[in-house]
VOGU-3710 file (C-alpha; in Angstrom, 3 decimals, decimal comma):
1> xxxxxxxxxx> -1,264/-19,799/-21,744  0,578/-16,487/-22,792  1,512/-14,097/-20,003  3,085/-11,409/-22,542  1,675/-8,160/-22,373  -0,313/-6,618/-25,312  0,915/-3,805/-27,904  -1,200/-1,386/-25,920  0,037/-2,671/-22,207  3,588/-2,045/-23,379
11> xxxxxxxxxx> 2,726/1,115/-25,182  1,220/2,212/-21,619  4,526/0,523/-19,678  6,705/2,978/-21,968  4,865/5,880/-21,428  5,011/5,094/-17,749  9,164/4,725/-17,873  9,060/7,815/-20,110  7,419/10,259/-17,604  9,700/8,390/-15,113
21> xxxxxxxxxx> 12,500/9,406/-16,684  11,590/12,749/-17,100  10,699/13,838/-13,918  11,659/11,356/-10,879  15,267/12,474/-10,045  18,203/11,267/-7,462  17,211/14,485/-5,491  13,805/13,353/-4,828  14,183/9,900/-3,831  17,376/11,352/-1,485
31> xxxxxxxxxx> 14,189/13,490/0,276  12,447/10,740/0,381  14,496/8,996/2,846  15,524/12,007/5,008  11,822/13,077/5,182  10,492/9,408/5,797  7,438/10,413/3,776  6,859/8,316/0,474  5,514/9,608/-1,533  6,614/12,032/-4,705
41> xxxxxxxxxx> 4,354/14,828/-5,802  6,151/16,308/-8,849  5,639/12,385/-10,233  2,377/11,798/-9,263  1,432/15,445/-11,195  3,294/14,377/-14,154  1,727/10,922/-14,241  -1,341/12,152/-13,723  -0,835/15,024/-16,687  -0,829/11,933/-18,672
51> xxxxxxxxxx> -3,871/10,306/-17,497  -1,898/7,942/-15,770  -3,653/7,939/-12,127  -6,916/7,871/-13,550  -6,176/5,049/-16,123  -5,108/3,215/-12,568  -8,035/3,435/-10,487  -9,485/0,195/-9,407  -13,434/-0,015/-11,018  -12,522/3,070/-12,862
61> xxxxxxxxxx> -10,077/3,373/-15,163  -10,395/2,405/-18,620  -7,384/0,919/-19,952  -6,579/-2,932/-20,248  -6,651/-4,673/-17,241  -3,172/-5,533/-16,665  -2,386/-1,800/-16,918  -3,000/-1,559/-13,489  -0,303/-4,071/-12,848  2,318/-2,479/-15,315
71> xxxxxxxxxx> 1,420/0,294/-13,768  2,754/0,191/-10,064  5,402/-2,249/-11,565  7,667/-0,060/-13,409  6,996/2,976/-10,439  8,803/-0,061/-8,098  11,601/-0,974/-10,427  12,179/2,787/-10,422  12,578/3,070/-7,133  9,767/5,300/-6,935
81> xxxxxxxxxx> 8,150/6,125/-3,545  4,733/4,875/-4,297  2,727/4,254/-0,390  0,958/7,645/-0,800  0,161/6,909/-4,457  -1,147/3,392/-3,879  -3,196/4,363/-0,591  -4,677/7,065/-2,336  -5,563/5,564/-5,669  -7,226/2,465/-3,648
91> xxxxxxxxxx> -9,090/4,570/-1,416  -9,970/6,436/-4,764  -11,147/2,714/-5,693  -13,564/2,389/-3,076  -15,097/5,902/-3,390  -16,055/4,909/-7,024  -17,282/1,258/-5,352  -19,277/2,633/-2,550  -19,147/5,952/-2,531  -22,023/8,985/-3,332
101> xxxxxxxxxx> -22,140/11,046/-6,180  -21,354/13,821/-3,793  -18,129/12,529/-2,569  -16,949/10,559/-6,248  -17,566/14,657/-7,468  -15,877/16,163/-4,398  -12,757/13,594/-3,824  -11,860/11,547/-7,151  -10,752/14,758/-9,437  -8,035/16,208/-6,555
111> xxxxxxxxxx> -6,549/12,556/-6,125  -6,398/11,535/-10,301  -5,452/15,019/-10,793  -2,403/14,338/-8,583  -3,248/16,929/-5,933  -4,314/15,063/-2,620  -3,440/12,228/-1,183  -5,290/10,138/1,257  -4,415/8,613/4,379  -5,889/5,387/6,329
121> xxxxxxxxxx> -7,388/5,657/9,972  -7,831/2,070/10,538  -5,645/0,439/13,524  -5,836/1,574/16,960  -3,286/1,217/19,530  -4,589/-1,632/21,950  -5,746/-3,324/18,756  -3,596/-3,671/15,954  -4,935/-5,669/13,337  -7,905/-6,747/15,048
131> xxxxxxxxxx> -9,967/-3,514/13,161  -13,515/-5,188/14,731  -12,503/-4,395/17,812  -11,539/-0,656/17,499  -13,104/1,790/19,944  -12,498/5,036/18,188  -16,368/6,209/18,642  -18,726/7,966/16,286  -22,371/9,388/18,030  -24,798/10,842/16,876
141> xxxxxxxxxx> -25,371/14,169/17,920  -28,425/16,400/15,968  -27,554/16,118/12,293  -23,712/15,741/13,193  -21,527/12,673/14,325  -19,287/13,279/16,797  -15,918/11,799/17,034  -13,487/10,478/19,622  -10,643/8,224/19,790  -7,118/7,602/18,242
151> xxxxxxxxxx> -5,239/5,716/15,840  -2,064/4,395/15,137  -0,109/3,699/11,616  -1,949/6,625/10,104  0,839/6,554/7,561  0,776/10,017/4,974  -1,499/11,867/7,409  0,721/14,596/7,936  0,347/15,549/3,862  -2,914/14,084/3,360
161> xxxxxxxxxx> -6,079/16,191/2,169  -8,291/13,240/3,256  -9,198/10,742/5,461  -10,978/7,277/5,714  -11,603/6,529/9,245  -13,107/3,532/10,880  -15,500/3,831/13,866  -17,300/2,539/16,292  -21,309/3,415/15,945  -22,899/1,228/17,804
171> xxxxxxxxxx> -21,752/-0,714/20,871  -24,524/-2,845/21,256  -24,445/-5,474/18,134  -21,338/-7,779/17,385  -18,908/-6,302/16,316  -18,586/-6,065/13,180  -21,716/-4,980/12,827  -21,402/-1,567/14,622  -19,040/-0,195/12,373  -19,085/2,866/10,087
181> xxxxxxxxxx> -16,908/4,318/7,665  -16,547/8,148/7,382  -14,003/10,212/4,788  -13,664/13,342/6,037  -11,028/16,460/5,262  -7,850/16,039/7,352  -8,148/19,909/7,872  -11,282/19,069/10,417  -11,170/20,830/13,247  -10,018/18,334/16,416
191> xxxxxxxxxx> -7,678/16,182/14,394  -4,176/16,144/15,536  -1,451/14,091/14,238  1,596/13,374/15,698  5,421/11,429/14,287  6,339/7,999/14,606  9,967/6,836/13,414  10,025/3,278/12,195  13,102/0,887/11,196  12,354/1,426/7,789
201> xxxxxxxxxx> 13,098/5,054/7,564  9,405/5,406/6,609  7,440/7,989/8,747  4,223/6,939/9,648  1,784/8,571/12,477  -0,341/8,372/15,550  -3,877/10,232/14,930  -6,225/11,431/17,889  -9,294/12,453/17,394  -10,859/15,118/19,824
211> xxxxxxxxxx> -14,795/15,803/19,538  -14,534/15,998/15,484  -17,309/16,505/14,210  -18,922/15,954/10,533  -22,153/15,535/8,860  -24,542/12,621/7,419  -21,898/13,979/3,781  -18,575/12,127/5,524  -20,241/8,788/6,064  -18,804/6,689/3,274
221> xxxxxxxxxx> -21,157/3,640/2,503  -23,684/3,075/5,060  -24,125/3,416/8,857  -23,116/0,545/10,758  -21,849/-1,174/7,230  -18,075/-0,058/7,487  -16,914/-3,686/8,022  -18,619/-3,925/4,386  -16,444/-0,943/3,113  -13,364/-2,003/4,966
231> xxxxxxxxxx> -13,287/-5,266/3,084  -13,218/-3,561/-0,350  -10,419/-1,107/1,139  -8,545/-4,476/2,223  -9,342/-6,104/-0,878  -8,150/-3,647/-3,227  -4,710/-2,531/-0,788  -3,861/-6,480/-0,887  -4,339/-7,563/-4,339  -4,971/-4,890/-6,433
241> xxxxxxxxxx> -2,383/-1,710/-5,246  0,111/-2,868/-2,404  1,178/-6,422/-3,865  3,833/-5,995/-6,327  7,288/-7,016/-5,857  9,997/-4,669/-4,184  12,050/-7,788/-4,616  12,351/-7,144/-8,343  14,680/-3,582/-7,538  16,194/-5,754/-4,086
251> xxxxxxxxxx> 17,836/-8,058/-6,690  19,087/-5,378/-9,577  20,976/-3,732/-6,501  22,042/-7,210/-5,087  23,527/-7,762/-8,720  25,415/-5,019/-8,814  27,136/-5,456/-5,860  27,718/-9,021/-6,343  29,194/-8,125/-9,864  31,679/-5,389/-9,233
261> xxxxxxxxxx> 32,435/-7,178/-5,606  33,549/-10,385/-7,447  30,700/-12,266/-5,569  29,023/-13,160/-8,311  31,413/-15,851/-9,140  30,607/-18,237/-5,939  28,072/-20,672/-7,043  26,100/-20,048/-4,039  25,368/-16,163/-4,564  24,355/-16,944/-8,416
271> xxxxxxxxxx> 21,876/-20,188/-6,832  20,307/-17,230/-4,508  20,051/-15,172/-6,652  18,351/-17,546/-9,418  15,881/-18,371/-6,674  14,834/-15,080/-5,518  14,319/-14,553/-9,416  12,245/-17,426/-9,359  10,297/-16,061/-6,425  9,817/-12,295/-8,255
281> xxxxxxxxxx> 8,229/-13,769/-11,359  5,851/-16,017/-8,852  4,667/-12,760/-7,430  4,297/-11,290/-10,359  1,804/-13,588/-11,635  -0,121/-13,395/-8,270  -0,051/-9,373/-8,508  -1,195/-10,140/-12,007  -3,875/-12,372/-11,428  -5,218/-9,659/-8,505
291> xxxxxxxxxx> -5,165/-6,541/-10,683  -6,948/-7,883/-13,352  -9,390/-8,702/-11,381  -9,991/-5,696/-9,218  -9,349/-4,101/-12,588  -12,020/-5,462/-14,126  -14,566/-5,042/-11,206  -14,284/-7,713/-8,976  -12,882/-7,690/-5,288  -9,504/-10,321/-4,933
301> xxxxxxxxxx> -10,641/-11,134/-1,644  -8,332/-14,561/-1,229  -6,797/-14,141/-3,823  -5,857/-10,571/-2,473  -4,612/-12,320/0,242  -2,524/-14,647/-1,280  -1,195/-12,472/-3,218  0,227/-10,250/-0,318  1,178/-13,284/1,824  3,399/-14,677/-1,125
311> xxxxxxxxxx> 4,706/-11,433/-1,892  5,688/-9,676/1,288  7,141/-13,009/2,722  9,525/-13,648/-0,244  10,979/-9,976/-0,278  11,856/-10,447/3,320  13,249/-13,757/3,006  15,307/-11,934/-0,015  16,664/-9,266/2,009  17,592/-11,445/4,771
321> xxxxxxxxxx> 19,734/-13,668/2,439  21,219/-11,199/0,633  22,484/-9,638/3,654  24,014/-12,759/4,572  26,144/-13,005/1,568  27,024/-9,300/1,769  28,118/-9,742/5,213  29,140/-7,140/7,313  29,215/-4,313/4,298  25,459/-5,509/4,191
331> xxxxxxxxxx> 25,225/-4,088/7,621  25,556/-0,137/6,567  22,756/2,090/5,621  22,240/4,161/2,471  25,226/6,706/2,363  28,008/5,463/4,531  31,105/4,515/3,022  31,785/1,274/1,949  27,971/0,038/2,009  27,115/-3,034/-0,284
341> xxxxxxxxxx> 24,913/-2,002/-2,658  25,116/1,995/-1,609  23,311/0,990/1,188  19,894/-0,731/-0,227  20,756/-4,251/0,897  20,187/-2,942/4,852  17,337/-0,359/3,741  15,377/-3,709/2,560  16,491/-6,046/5,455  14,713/-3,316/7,608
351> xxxxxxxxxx> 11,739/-2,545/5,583  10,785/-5,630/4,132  9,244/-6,780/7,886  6,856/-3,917/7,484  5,246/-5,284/4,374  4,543/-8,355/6,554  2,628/-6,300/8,660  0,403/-3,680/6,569  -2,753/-4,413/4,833  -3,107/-7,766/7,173
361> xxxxxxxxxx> -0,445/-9,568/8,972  0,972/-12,439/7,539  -0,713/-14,464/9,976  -4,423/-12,730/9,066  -4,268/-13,960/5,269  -2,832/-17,088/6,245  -6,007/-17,101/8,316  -8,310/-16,265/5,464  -6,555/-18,480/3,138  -7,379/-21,398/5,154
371> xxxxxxxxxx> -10,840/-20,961/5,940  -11,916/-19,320/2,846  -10,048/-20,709/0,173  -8,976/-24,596/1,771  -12,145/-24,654/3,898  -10,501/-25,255/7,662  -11,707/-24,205/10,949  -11,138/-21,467/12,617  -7,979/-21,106/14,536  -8,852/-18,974/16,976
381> x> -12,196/-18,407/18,827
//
């Protein structure tokens, strides 16, 4: 089997570098850890100049399938901040999948023309990841729904245009039936949004929700079948957008250190590092395997799964025993003197748990991986 990429996929990972190079600069990734916000809009216009984002929309772009891959892949290396990017191209994904002609006219140009990004209302604060249980109501009212509740992890909300926002409408069935997916302007009257700090440096948000209300126009897919459009969501942010490998970039800075530190000549530092290498070209075949498929149409339900499990887990584990060999210079954050690795050694340590946790806890795909894929019970009732 041959895993290289085609003349055109490299012709499109070049391109990719070159508007990198061009536009991303020290400046903006230094603002991009003050502000805790992720995301980059001078690169997201430039890429998109290029016909980048579109090219990279799940079910709708037209380029090879791998592209998609390559695609979020050299953003990563670079060290570009990509959660807004991905979020919004994915929810971009499942507008073209299940959404009207009205909202595909209204919403897909602003996000592939780089202007608007998206945010996810999904997880609630007394619920976490278990989304069929959210409370976050939706009634009908005349020709209008009606909106109340909060949520938590609304990550990008305080720069988003739009929103995706799970709710309950209708109490009465099981539930995941009662569900119903809306996407709605963040600029609705009755949404507020407030800061929440994580270890990570990343910003994310709480979102309440106070009498919003919105027509039969915001309800994306169909009433009482949001569990239906929250798989795709899942399916896509799991194996298609949010499952490359930070661990690639976690290593180059590892390198460095262990180069101009003199660690690199222990034989245990170079047998770490050879098998966190080994571990970054695993996930990379995973990620692969997942964007060609959601690039070619189809949903990488457990393979989505896997694919994030495998992924997330070995950049923490990375992190973690990189920090161990750096020791207590491992232990200072980006910009203080003396930091191994300027600092990205402890940035990882802390963010890596957070990939463990976003589109599906670890232990939520291990779930699905076992009953779906393997075929064993249930492990919880």
């Amino acid at each position: 089997m041959d895993f290289s990429l085609s003349s055109a996929a490299e012709e499109h990972r070049q391109l990719i570098r070159k508007v990198i190079t061009e536009t991303f600069t020290s400046e903006m990734l230094a603002r991009q850890h003050a502000s805790g916000t992720f995301d980059c809009p001078e690169v997201n216009r430039a890429l998109a100049e290029h016909g980048l984002l579109e090219r990279a929309v799940p079910g709708l772009g037209k380029g090879d399938p791998i592209d998609l891959w390559v695609f979020f892949n050299e953003l990563e290396k670079a060290g570009v901040p990509v959660d807004g990017l991905a979020t919004s191209l994915m929810v971009a994904g499942v507008v073209a999948h299940v959404g009207t002609e009205e909202q595909k006219k209204q919403i897909l140009p602003s996000v592939i023309e780089g202007r608007s990004c998206v945010c996810m209302g999904y997880s609630e604060p007394d619920y976490g990841s278990d989304l069929a249980a959210i409370t976050t109501r939706a009634v009908r009212d005349g020709d209008q729904w009606v909106i109340n509740g909060a949520k938590m992890w609304t990550t990008m909300a305080h720069v988003s245009d739009w929103l995706i926002l799970l709710t309950r409408t209708d109490p009465e069935v099981p539930k995941h039936k009662g569900l119903t997916m809306f996407i709605l302007p963040m600029s609705t009257e009755g949404i507020t949004v407030e800061p929440v700090a994580t270890m990570g440096s990343e910003r994310t948000n709480a979102t309440y929700y106070d009498d919003v209300r919105v027509g039969d126009e915001a309800v994306l897919g169909e009433v009482n079948g949001g569990w239906r459009v929250m798989t795709v969501a899942l399916a896509l942010e799991r194996g298609v957008l949010g499952s490359t490998n930070p661990g690639v970039l976690l290593l180059r800075h590892f390198r460095e250190w262990a180069e101009s530190s003199g660690a690199i000549e222990q034989d245990a530092v170079r047998s770490a590092m050879v098998r966190v290498a080994i571990d970054n070209e695993i996930a990379r075949l995973l990620a692969q395997r997942s964007a060609w498929m959601g690039a070619t149409g189809e949903l990488p339900g457990v393979e989505g799964s896997m694919t994030k499990l495998f992924n997330s887990e070995a950049y923490q584990k990375a992190s973690q025993l990189f920090q161990r060999f750096a020791g207590a210079e491992g232990l200072l954050q980006l910009g203080e003197p003396g930091a191994a690795a300027q600092g990205w050694i402890d940035y990882d340590v802390r963010h890596s748990p957070v990939t463990t946790i976003y589109a599906g806890t670890s232990e939520i795909n291990r779930n699905n991986i076992a009953e779906r894929r393997l075929g064993l019970p249930k492990s919880r009732r």
